[in-house]
C-alpha positions in Angstrom: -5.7 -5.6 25.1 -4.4 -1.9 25.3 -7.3 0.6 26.5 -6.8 3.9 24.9 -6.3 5.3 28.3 -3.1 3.5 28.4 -2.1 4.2 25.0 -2.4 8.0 25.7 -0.7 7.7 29.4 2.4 5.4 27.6 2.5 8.0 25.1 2.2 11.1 28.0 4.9 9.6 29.8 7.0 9.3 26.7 6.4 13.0 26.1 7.2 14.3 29.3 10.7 12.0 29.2 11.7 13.5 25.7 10.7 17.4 27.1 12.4 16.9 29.9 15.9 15.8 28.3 15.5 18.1 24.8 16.1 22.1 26.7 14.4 24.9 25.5 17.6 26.5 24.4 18.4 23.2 22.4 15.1 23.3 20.5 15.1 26.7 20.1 18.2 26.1 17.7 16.2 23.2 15.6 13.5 23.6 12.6 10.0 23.8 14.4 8.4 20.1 14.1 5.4 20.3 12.1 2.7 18.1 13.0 0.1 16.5 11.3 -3.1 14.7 12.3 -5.6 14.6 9.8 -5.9 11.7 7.2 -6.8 14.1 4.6 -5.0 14.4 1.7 -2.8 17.1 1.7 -2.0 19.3 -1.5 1.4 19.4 -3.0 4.0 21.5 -1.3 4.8 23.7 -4.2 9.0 24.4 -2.9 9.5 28.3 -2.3 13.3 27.7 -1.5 16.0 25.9 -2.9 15.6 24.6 -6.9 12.0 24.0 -8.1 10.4 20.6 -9.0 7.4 19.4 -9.9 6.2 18.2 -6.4 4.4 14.8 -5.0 1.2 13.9 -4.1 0.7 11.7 -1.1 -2.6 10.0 -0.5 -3.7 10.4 2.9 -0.8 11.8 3.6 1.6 15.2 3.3 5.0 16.6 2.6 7.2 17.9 5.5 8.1 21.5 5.3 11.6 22.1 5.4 14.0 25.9 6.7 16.8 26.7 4.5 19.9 27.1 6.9 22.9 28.5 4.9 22.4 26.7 2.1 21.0 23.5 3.7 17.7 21.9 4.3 16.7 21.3 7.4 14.4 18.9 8.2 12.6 17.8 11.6 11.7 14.5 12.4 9.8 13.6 15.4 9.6 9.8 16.2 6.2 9.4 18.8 3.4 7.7 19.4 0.6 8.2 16.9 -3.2 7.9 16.9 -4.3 6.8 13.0 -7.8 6.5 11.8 -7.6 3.7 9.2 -10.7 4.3 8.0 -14.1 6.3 9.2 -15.0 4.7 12.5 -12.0 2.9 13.3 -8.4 4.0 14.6 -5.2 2.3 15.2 -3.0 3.1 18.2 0.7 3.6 16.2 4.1 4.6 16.1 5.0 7.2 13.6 6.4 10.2 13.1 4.9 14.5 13.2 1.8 13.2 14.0 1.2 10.3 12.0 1.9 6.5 10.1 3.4 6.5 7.7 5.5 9.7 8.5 5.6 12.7 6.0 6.9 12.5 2.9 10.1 14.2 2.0 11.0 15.7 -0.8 14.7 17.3 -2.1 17.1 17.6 -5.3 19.3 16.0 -6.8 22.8 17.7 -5.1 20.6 19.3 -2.2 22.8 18.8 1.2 20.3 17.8 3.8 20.2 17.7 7.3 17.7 16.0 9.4 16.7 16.5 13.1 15.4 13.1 14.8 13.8 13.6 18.3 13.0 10.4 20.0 9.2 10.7 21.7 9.3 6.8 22.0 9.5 4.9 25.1 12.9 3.0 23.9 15.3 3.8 21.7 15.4 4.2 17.9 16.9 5.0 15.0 16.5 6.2 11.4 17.8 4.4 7.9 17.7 5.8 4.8 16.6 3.6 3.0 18.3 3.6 -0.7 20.1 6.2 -0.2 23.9 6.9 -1.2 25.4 8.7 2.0 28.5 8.4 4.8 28.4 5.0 6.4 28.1 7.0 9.7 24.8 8.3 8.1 22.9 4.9 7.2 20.7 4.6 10.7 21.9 0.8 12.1 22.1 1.2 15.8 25.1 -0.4 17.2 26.6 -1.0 13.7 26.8 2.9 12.2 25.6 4.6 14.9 24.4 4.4 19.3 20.7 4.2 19.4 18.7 7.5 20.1 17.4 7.1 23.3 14.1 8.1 24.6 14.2 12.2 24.8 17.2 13.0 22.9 17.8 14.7 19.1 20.2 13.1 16.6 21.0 14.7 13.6 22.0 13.2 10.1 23.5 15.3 7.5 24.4 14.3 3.8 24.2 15.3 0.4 21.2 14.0 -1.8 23.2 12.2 -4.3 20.7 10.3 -6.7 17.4 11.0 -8.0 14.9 8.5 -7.7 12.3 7.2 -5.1 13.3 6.1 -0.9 11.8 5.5 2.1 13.0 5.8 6.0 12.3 3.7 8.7 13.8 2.6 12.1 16.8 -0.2 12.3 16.5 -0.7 16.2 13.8 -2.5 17.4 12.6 -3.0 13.7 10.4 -5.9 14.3 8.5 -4.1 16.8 8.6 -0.4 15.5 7.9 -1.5 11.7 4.9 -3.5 12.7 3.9 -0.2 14.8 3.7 1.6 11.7 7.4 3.4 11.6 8.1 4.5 8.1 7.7 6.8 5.6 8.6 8.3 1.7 11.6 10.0 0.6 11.6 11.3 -3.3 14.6 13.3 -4.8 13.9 15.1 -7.6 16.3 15.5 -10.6 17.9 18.8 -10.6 18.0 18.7 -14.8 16.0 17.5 -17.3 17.1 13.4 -17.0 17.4 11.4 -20.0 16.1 8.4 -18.1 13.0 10.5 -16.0 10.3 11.7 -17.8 8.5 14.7 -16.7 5.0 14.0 -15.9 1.6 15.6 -14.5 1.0 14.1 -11.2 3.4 12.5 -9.4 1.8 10.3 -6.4 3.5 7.9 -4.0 2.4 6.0 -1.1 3.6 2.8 1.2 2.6 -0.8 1.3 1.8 -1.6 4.7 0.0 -4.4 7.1 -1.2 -4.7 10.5 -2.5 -7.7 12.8 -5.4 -5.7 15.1 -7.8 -7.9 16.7 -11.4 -6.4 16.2 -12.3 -3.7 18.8 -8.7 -3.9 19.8 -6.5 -0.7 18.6 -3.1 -1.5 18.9 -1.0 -4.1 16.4 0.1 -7.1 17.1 3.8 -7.2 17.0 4.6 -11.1 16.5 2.7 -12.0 13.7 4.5 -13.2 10.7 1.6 -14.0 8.1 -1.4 -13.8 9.2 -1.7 -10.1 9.2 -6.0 -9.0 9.5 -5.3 -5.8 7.6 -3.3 -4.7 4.7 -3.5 -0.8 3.8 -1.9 1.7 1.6 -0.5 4.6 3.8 -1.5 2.7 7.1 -5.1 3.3 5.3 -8.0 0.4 4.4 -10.7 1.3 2.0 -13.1 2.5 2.1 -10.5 4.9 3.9 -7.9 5.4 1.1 -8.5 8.8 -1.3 -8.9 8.0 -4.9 -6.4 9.1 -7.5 -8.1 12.0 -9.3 -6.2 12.9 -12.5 -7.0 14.4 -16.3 -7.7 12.9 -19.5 -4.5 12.7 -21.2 -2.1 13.3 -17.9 1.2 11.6 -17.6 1.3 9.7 -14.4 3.5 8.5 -12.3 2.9 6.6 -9.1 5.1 5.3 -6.8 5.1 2.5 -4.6 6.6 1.2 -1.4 6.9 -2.2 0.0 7.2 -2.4 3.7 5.3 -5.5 4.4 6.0 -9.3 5.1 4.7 -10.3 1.5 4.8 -9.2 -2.3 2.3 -7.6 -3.9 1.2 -7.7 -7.3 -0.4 -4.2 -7.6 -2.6 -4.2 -10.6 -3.9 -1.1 -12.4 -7.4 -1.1 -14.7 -8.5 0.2 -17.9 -4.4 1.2 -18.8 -1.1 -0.2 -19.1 1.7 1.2 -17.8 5.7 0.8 -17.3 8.1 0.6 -14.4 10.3 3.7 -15.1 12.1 3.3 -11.8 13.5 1.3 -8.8 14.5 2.1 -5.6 18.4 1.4 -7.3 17.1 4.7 -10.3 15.4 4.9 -12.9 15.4 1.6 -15.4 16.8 2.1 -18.8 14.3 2.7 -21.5 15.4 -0.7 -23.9 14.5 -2.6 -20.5 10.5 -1.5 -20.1 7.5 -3.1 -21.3 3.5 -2.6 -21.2 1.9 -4.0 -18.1 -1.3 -3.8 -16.0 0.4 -5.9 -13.1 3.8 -5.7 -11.5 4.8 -7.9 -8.2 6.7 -5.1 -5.8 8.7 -7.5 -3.6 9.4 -7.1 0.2 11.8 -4.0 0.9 11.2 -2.9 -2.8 10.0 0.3 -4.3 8.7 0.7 -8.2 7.8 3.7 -10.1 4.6 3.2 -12.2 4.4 5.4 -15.2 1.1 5.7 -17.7 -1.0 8.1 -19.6 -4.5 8.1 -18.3 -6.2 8.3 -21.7 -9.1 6.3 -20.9 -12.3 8.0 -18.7 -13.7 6.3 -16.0 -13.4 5.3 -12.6 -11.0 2.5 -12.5 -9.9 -0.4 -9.9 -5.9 0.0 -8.5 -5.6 -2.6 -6.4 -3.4 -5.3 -4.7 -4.0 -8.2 -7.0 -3.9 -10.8 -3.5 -7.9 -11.5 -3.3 -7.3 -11.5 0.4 -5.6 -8.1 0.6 -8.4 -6.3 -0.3 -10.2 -7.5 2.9 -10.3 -6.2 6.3 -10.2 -7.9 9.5 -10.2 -11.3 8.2 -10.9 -13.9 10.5 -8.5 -17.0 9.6 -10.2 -20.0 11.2 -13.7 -19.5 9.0 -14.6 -23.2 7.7 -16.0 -22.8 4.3 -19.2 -23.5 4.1 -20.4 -22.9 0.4 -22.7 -25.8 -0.9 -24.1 -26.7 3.3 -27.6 -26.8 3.4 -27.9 -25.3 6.8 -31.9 -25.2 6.9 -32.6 -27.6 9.4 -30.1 -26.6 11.7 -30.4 -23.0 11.8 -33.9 -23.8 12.7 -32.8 -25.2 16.1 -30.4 -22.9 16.7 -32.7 -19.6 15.8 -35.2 -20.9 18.4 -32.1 -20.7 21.3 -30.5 -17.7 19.9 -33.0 -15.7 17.7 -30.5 -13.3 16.5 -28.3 -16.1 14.8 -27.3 -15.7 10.9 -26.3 -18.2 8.8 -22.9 -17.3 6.7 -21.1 -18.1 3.6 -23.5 -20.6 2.4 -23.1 -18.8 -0.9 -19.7 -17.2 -0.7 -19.3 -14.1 1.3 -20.4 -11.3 -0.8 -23.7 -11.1 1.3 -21.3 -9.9 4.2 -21.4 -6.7 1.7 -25.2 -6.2 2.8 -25.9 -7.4 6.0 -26.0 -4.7 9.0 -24.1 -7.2 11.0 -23.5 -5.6 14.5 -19.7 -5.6 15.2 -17.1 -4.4 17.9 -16.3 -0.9 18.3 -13.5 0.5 16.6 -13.8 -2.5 13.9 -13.2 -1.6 10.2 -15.5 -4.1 8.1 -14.4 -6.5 6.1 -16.1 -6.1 3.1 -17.1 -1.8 2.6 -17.4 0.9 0.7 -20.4 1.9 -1.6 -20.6 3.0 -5.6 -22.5 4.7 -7.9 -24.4 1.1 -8.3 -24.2 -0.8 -4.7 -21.9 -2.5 -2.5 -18.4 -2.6 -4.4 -16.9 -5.4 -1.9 -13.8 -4.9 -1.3 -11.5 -3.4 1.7 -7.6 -3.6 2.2 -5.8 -2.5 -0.4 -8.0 -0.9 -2.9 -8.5 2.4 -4.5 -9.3 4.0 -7.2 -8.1 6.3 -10.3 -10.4 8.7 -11.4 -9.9 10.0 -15.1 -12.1 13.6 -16.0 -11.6 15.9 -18.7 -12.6 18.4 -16.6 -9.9 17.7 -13.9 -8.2 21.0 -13.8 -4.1 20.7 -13.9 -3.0 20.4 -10.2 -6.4 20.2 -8.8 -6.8 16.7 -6.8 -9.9 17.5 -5.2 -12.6 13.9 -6.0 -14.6 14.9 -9.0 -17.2 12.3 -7.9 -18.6 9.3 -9.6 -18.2 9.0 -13.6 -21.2 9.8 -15.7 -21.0 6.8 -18.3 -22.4 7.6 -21.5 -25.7 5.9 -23.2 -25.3 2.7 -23.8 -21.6 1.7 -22.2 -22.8 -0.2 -19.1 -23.1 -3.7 -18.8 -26.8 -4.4 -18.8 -29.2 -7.5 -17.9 -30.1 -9.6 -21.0 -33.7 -10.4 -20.7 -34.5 -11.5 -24.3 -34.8 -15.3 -25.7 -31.4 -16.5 -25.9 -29.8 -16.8 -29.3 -28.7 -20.1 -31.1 -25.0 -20.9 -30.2 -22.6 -20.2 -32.9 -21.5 -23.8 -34.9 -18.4 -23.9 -36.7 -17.6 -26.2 -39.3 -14.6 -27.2 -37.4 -16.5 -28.0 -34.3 -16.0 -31.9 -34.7 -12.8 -31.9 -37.0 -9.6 -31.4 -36.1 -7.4 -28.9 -37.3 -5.0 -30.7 -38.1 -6.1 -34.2 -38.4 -4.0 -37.3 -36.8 -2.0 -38.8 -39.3 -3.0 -42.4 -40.0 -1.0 -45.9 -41.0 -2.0 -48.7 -43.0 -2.5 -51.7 -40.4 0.0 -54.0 -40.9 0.1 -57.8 -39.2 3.3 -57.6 -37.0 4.4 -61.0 -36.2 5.7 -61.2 -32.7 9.3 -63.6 -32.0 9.9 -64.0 -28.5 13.5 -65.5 -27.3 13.4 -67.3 -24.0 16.3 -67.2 -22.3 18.6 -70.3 -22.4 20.7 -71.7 -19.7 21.4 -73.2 -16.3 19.1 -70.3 -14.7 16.0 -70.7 -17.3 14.5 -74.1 -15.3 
């Protein structure tokens, strides 16, 4: 198990490698890094160079500032080790990028030439891939097949023109097994530069990245090998109770868009609203080709635009629609042991260990209420509490929050909804009424057609010859 200690003298070292190699004089020349630590949700960056859009929103996360350089953006990207907290009382030791995983969002137009500065803080070498993207073949981030690794302490730079609108990510192709699982990725959204025929315009525009991690409890760093049996799956290396809720208006257009970086699909299911899938990470689908949903599966390496009008008040459920995804730090091995009358045994064991507690005799939701001590720098499996008690759930799990008092462009949490008289679900303690009868109850509706029986006389032809003795 990695101590913190030697997470923060690994990533020390790595530090004092990368200053060493990068001068003064060569830094001087590149766009100041800005870093980020907190898992706050950031407000929009509202562009003050360069053609205007209507920017992003990302959830526990931010959008990297940019310099205009002659006419080009310049971007800095710092690839280090990363300290997240997941959610309140529990932090994961990552790889990122400025601070944090996922990295920061960027954002750019449609024609904007970019050019981003990579600086390698990691203790082997890496890359960047664009992912999505329509760019030089020199420019697409394989090490060894476009491109020699970064190595530890030195700046690459990739330059190219933003070609497409439509929604991106980035993420390492060296080492990608280890520096994926380590949490290296992030968002990349470019913005049409004219009104699109295919790419509405909308009120809040949010985004954020599918991601998992295997962290043994009280452990903080990821464990690299695992396949399937990841213990936490989190939405902008978040886990709720630790992921901000969507806070929009009555009557906003929405649009939300989603990244897959995972080993899995994910059916990500929205309540209380349909919506469409306006885009892909290939553009923006055409119009003849979407239909109402309230669940769409966003396969591995796969990113989907959600698009809906939040017309319906409340606080509603946006969630991975994988029951075990909205857990954290699952255990694997747990028999189930719903229906096992444990009485007699738990007697015997109580009187050797007094503190023992009998589980899952009745499912798991209890898990929801005990005070069950657990290891430090454990996220609970089952957290987070609402306006009426536990709600249950962890992982991948938020929720959208429609006001009519939600000013535009304000994305601060109005709190919890104030339901009107009478529309809650309520405890029926009344005499129970006579179950409705139909007349059909015992008749078909549409009864079997029947025959006449009629006496069939039955022939049978033995066979005849040398082989029927």
């Amino acid at each position: 198990m990695n101590s913190r200690r030697n997470f923060l003298k690994t990533a020390s070292i790595a530090s004092a490698v990368a200053t060493a190699a990068v001068s003064r004089v060569a830094m001087a020349a590149l766009p100041e890094p800005v870093i980020q630590t907190t898992p706050t949700t950031m407000p929009p960056l509202v562009p003050n160079t360069g053609r205007p859009y209507n920017p992003v929103v990302t959830p526990n996360g931010w959008t990297l500032p940019w310099r205009m350089n002659q006419g080009v953006k310049e971007f800095h990207l710092v690839a280090e080790p990363v300290v997240r907290e997941m959610c309140e009382g529990f932090k994961a030791h990552l790889w990122g990028y400025n601070g944090q995983s996922p990295g920061p969002t960027i954002e750019v137009v449609e024609g904007d030439r970019v050019r981003i500065f990579v600086t390698n803080k990691l203790p082997e070498v890496t890359s960047v891939h664009w992912h999505g993207q329509r760019l030089p073949n020199g420019m697409d981030g394989v090490t060894g097949l476009t491109q020699k690794a970064i190595e530890p302490g030195k700046t690459y730079v990739y330059e190219f023109v933003a070609r497409r609108p439509g929604t991106f990510m980035y993420h390492p192709h060296a080492d990608e097994m280890v520096q994926m699982a380590m949490g290296m990725m992030g968002f990349w959204v470019t913005h049409p530069k004219n009104k699109h025929p295919l790419i509405d315009e909308v009120d809040r525009d949010f985004c954020f990245l599918l991601n998992s991690y295997d962290i043994e409890p009280g452990s903080y760093t990821p464990k690299i090998m695992t396949m399937v049996d990841f213990n936490l799956w989190s939405w902008n290396s978040r886990v709720f109770p630790g992921i901000d809720s969507f806070n929009v208006r009555q009557g906003d257009k929405v649009r939300i868009r989603v990244g897959n970086v995972t080993m899995t699909n994910h059916p990500i299911h929205l309540h209380g609203h349909e919506f469409v899938v306006s885009g892909t990470d290939g553009g923006p689908t055409p119009k003849a080709s979407r239909w109402p949903e309230v669940t769409t599966d966003i396969a591995v390496g796969q990113m989907r635009q959600l698009e809906f009008v939040a017309d319906e008040l409340g606080d509603w459920s946006f969630h991975c629609h994988k029951s075990h995804h909205t857990m954290n730090a699952m255990g694997h091995n747990v028999p189930t042991m719903i229906g096992v009358d444990h009485r007699s045994i738990a007697k015997k064991i109580t009187s050797l260990i007094p503190d023992y507690m009998v589980m899952g005799e009745r499912g798991m939701h209890d898990m929801t209420e005990m005070e069950m001590p657990l290891p430090d720098n454990t996220a609970p499996m089952m957290a987070g509490t609402g306006p009426f008690g536990s709600v249950g759930m962890g992982g991948m799990f938020s929720v959208l929050k429609v006001r009519k008092d939600q000013k535009p462009g304000d994305y601060t949490d109005p709190g919890w909804y104030q339901h009107p008289p009478g529309e809650i679900a309520f405890e029926w303690t009344g005499a129970l009424p006579d179950p409705a009868r139909f007349k059909s109850e015992s008749h078909s509706s549409m009864p079997r057609a029947t025959k006449p029986k009629q006496e069939i006389e039955v022939q049978i032809r033995k066979p005849v010859g040398p082989m029927s003795h």
